[in-house]
DSSP file (Angstrom, degrees, kcal/mol; ACC not computed):
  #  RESIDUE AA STRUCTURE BP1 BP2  ACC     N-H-->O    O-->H-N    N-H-->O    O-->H-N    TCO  KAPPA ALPHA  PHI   PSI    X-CA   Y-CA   Z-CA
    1    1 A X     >        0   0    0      0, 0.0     4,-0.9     0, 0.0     0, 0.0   0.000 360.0 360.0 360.0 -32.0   33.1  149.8   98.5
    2    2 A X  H  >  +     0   0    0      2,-0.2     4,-1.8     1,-0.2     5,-0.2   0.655 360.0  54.9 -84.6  -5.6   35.8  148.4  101.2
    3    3 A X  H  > S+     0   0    0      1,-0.2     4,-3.0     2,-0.2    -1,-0.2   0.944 105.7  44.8 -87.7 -34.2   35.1  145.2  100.0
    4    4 A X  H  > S+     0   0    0      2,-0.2     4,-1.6     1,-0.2    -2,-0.2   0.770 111.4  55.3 -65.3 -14.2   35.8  146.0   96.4
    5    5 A X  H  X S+     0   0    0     -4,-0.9     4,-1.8     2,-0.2    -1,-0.2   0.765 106.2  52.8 -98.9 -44.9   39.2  148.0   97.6
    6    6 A X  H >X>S+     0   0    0     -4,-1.8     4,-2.0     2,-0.1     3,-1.2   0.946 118.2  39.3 -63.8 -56.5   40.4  144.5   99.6
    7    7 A X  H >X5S+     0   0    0     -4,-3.0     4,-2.4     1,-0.3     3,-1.1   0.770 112.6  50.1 -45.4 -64.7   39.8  142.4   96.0
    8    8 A X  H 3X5S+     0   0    0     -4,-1.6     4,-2.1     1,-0.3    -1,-0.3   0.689 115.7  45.4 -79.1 -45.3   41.0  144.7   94.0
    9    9 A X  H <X5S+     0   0    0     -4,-1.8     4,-1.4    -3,-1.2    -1,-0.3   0.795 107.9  53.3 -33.3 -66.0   44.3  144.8   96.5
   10   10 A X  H <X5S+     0   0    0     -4,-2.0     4,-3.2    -3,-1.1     5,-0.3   0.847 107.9  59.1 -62.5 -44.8   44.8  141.0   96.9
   11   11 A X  H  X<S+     0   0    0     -4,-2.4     4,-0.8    -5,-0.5    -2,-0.2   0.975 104.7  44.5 -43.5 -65.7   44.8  141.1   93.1
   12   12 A X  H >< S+     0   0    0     -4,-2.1     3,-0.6     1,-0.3     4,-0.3   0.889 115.8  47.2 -44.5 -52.7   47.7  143.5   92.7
   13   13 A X  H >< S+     0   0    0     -4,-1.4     3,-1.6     1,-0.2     4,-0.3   0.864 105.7  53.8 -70.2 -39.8   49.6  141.8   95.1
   14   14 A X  H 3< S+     0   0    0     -4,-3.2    -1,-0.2     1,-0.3    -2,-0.2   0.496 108.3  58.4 -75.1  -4.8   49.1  137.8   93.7
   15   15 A X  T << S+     0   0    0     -4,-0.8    -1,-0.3    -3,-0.6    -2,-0.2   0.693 104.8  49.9 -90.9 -13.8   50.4  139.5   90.4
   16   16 A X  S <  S+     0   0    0     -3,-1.6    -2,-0.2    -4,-0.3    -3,-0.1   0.584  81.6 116.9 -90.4 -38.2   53.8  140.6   92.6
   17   17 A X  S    S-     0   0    0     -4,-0.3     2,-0.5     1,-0.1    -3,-0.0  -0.011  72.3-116.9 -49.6 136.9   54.4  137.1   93.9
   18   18 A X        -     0   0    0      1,-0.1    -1,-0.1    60,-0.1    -2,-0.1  -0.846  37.5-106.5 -76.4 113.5   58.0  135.4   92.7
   19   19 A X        -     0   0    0     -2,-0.5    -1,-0.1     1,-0.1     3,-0.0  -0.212  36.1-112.1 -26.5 130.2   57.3  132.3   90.5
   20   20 A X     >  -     0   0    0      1,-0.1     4,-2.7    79,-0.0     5,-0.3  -0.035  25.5-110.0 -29.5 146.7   58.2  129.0   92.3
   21   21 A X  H  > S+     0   0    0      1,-0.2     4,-3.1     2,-0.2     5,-0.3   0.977 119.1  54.5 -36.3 -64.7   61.2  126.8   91.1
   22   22 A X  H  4 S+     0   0    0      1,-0.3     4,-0.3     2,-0.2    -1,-0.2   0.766 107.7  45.6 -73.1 -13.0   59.0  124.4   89.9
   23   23 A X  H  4 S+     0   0    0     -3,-0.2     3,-0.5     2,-0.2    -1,-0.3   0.800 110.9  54.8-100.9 -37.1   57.1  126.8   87.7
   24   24 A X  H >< S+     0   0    0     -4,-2.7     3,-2.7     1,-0.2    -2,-0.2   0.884 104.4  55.8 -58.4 -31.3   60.5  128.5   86.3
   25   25 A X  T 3< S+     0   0    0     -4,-3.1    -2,-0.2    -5,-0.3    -1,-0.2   0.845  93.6  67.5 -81.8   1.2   61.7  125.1   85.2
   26   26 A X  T 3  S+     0   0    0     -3,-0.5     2,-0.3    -4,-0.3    -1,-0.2   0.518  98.9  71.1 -89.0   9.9   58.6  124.7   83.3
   27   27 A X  S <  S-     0   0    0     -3,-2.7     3,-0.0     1,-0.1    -3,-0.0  -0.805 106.8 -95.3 -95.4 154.2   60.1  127.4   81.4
   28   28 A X        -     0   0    0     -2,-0.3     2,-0.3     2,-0.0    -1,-0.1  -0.278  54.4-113.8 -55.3 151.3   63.0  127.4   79.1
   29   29 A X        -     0   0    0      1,-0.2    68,-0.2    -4,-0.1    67,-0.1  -0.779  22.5-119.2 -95.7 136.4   66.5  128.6   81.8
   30   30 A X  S    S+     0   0    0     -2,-0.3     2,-0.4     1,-0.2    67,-0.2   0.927  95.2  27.2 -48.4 -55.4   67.8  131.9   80.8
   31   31 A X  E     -A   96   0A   0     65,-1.4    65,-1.6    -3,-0.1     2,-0.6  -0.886  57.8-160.8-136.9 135.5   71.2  130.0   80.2
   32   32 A X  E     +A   95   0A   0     -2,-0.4     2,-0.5    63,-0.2    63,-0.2  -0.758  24.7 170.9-120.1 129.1   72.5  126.5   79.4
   33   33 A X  E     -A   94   0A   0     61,-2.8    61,-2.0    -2,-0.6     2,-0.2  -0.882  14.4-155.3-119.7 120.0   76.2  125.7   80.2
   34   34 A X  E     -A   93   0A   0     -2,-0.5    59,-0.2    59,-0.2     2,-0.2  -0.606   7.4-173.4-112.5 174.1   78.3  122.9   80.2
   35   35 A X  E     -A   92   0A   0     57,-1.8    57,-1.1     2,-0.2    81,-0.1  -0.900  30.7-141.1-146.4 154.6   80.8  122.1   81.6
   36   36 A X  S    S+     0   0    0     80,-0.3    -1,-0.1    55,-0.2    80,-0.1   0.938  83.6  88.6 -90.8 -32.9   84.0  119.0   82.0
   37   37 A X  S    S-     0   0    0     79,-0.2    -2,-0.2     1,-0.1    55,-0.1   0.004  88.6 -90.0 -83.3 176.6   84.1  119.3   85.9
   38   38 A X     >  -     0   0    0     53,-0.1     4,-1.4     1,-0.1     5,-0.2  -0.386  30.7-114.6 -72.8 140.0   81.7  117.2   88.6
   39   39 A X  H  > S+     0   0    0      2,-0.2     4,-1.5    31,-0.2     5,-0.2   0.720 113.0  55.8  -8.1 -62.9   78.5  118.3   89.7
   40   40 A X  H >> S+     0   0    0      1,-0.2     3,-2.4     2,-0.2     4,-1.1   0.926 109.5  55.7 -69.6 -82.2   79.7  118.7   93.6
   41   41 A X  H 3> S+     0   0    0      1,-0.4     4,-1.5     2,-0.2     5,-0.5   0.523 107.1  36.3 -58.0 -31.3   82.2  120.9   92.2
   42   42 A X  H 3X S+     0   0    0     -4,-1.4     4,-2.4     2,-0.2    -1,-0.4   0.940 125.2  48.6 -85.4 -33.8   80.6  123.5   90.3
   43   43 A X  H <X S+     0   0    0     -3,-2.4     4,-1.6    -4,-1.5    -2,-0.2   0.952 105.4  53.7 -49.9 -59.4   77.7  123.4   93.1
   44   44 A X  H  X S+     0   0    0     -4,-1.1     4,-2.4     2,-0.2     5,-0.2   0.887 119.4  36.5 -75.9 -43.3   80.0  123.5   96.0
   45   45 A X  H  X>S+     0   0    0     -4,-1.5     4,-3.8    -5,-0.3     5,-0.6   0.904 108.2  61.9 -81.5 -47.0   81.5  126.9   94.3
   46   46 A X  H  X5S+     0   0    0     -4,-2.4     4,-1.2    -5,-0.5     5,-0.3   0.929 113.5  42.7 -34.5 -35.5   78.0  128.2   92.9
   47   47 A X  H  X5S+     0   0    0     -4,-1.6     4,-2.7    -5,-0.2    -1,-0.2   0.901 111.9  52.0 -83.5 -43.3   77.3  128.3   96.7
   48   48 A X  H  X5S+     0   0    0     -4,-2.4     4,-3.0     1,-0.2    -2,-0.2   0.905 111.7  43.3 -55.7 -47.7   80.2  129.6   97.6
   49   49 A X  H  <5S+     0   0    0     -4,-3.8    -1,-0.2    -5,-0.2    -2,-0.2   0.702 117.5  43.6 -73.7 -20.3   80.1  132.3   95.4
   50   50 A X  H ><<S+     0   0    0     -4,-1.2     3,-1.8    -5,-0.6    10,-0.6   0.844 103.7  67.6 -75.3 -32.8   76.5  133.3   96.0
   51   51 A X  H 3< S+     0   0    0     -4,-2.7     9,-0.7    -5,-0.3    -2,-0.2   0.959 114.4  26.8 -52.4 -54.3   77.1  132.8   99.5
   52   52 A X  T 3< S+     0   0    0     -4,-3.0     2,-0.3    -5,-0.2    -1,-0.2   0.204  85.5 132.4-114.4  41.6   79.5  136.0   99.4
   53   53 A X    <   -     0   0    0     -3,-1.8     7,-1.4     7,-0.4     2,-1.0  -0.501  62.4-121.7 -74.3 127.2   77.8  138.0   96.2
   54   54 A X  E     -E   59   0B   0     -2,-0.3     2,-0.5     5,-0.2     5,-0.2  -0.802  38.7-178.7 -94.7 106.5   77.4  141.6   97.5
   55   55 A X  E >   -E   58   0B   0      3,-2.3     3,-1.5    -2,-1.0    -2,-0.0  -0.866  47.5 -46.3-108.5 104.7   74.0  142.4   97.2
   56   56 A X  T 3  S-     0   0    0     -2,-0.5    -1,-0.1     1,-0.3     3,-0.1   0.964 125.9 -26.3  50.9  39.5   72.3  145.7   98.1
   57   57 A X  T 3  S+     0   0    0      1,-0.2    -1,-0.3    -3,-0.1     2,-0.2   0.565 131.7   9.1 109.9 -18.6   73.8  146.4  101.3
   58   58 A X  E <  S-E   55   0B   0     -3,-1.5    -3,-2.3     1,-0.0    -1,-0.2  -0.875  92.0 -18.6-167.2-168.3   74.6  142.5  102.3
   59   59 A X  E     -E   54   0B   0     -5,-0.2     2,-1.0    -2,-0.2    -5,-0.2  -0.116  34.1-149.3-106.6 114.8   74.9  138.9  101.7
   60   60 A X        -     0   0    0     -7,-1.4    -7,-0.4    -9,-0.7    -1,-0.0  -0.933  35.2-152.8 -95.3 118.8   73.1  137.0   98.8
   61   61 A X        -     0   0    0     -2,-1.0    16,-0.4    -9,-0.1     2,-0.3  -0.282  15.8-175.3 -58.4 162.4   72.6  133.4  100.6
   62   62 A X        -     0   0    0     14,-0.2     2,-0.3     2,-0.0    14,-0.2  -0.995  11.8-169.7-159.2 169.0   72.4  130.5   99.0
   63   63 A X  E     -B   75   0A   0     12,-1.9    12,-2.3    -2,-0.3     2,-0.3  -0.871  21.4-126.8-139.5 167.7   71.7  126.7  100.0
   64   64 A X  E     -B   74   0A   0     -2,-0.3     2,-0.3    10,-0.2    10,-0.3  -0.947  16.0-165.7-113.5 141.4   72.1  123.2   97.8
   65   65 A X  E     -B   73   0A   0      8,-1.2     8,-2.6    -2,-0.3    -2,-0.0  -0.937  22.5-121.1-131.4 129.5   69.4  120.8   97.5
   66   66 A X  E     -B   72   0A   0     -2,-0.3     7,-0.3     6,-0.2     2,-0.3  -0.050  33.6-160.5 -34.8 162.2   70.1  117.1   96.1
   67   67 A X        -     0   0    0      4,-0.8     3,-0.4     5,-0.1     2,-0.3  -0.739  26.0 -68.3-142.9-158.1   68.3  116.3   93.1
   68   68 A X  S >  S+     0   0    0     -2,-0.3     3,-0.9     1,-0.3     4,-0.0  -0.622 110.4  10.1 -87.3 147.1   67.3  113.2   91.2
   69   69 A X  T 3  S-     0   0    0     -2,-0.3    18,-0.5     1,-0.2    -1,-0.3   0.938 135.4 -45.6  51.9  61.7   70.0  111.2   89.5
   70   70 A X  T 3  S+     0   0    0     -3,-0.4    17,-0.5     1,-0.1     2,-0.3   0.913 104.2 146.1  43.4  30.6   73.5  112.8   91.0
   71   71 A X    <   -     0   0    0     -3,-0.9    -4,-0.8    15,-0.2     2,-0.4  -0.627  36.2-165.8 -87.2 162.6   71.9  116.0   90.3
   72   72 A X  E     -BC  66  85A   0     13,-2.1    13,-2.4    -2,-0.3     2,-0.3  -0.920   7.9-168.9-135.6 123.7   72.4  119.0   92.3
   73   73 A X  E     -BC  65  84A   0     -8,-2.6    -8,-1.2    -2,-0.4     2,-0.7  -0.770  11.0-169.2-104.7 161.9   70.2  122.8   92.5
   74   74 A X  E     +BC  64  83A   0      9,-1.5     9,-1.2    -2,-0.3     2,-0.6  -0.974  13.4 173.6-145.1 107.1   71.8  125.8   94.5
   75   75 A X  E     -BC  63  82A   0    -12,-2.3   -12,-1.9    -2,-0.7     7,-0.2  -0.896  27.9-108.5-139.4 164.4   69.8  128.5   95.0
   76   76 A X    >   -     0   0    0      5,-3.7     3,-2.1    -2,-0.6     2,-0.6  -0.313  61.4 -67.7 -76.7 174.2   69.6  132.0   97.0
   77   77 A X  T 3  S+     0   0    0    -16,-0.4     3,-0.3     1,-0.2    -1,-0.1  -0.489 125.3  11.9 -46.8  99.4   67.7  132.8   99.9
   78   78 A X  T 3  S-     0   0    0     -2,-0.6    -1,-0.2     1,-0.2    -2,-0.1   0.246 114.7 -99.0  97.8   4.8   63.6  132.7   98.6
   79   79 A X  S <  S+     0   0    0     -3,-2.1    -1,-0.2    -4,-0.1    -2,-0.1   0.668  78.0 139.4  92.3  -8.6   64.7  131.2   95.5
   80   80 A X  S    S+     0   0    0     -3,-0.3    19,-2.5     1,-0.1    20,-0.4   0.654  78.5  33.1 -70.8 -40.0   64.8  134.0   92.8
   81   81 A X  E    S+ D   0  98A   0     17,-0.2    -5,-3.7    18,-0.1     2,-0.3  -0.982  78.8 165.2-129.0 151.8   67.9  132.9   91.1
   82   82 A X  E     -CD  75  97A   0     15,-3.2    15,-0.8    -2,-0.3     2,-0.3  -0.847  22.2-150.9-157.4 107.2   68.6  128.9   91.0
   83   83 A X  E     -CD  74  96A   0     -9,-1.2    -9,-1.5    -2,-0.3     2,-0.5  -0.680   4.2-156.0 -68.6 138.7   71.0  126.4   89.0
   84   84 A X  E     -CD  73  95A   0     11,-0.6    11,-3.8    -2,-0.3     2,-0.4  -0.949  19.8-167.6-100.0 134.9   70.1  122.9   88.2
   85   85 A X  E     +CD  72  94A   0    -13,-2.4   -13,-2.1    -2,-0.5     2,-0.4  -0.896  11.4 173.1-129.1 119.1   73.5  120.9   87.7
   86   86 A X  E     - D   0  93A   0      7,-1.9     7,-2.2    -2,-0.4     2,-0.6  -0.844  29.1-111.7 -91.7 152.8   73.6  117.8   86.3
   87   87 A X        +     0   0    0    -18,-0.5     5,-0.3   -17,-0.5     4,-0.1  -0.625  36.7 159.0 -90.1 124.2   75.6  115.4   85.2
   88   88 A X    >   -     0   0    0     -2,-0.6     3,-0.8     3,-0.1    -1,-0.1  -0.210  55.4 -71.4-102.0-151.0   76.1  114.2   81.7
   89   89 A X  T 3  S+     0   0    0      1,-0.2     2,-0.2    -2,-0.1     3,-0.1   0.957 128.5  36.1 -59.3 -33.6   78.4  112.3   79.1
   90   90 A X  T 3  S-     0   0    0    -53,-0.0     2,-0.6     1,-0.0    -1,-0.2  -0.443 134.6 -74.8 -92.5  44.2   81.2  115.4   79.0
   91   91 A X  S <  S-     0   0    0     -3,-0.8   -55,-0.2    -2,-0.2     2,-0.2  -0.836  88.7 -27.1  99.3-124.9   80.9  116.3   82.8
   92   92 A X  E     -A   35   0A   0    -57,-1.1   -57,-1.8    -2,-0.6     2,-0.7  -0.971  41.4-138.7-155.7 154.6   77.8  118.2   83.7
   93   93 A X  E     -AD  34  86A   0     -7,-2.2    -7,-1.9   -59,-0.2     2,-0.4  -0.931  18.7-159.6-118.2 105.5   75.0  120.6   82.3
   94   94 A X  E     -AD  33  85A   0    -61,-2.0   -61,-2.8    -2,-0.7     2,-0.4  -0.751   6.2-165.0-109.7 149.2   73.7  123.7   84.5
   95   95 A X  E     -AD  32  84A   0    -11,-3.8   -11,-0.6    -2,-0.4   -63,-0.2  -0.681  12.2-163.9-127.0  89.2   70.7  125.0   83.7
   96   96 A X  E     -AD  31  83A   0    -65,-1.6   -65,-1.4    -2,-0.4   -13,-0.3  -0.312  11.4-169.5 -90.9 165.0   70.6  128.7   85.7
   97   97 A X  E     - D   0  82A   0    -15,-0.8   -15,-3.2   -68,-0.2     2,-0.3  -0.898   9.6-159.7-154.1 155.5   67.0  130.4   86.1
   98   98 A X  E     - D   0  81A   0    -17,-0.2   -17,-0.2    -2,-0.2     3,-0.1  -0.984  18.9-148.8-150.7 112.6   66.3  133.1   87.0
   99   99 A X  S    S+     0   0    0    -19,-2.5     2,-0.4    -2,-0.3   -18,-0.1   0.884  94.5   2.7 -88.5 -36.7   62.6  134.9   88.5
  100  100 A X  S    S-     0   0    0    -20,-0.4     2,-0.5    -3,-0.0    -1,-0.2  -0.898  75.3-128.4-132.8 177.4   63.3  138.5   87.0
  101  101 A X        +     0   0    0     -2,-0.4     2,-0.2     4,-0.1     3,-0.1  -0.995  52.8 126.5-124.1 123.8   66.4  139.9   84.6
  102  102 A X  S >> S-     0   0    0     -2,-0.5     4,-1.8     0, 0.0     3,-1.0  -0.659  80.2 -73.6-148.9-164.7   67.9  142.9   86.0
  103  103 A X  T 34 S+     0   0    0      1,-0.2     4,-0.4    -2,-0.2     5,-0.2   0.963 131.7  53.4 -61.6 -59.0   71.7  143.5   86.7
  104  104 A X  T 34 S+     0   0    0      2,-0.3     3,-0.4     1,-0.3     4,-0.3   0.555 102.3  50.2 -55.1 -26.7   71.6  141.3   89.7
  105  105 A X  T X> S+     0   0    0     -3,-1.0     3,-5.3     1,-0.3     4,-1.3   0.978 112.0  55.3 -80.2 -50.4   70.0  138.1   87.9
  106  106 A X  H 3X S+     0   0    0     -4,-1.8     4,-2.0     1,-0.3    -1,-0.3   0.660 110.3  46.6 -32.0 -32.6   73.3  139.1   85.4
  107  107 A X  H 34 S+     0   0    0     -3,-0.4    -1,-0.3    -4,-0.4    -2,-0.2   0.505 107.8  55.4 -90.5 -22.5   75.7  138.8   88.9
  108  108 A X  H X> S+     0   0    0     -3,-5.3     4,-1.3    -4,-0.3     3,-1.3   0.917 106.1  48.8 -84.6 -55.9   74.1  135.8   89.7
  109  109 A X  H 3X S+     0   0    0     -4,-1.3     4,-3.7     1,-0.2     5,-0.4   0.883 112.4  50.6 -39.6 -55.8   75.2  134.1   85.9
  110  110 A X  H 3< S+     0   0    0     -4,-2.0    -1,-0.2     2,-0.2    -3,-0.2   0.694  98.5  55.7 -46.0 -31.4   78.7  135.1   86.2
  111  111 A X  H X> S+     0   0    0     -3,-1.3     4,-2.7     2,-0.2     3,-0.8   0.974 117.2  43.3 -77.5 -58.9   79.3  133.8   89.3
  112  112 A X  H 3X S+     0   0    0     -4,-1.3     4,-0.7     1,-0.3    -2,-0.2   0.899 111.2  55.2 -18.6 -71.5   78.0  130.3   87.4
  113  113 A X  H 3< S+     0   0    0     -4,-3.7    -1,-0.3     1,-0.2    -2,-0.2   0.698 110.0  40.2 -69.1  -4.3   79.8  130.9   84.7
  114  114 A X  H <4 S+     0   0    0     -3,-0.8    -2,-0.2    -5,-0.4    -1,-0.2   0.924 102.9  66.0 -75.6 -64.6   83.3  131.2   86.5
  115  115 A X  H  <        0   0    0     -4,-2.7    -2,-0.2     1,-0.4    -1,-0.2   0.603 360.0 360.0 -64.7  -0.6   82.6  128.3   88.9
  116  116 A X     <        0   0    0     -4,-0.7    -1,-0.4   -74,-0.1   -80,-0.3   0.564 360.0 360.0 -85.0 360.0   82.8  126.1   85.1
């Protein structure tokens, strides 16, 4: 009986788990936005702005990771909300994601959509 109570347990919980990055970008990104400015630039504020996003009581972090081809991703602390920016012909193309939609992922977009 305790054994069915751990499975049954571990189940619930591996259903709880936050989707990877790589397994949101094999979904379509809640938004795509372009944009005339550089890469670093909209990155360098996307960080900035997550960096001091008032979240529940404190501080959403946020870090930049290089990417392939003068790309850049920015993401919070565990990963839950994340831009890809890349560059194209007009500038650059961010592609924000997002692990759940609530107000917050909405707080996260804005900040994105200013820093264009």
């Amino acid at each position: 009986m305790k054994a069915a109570l751990w499975v049954l347990t571990l189940a619930s919980l591996t259903g709880c788990a936050a989707p990877s990055m790589n397994e949101l970008r094999q979904e379509e990104p809640r938004q795509v936005l372009h944009s005339k400015k550089a890469v670093k630039v909209i990155a360098d504020c996307v960080q900035h702005g997550w960096e001091n996003l008032s979240v529940f009581e404190g501080r959403s972090g946020a870090t930049q990771e290089p990417g392939k081809k003068g790309a850049i991703t920015v993401a919070t602390t565990g990963s839950a909300y994340f831009v890809d920016i890349q560059p194209d012909a007009s500038g650059s193309v961010a592609k924000y994601y997002a692990s759940t939609y609530r107000w917050i992922s909405r707080k996260h977009l804005d900040t994105v959509e200013s820093c264009l």
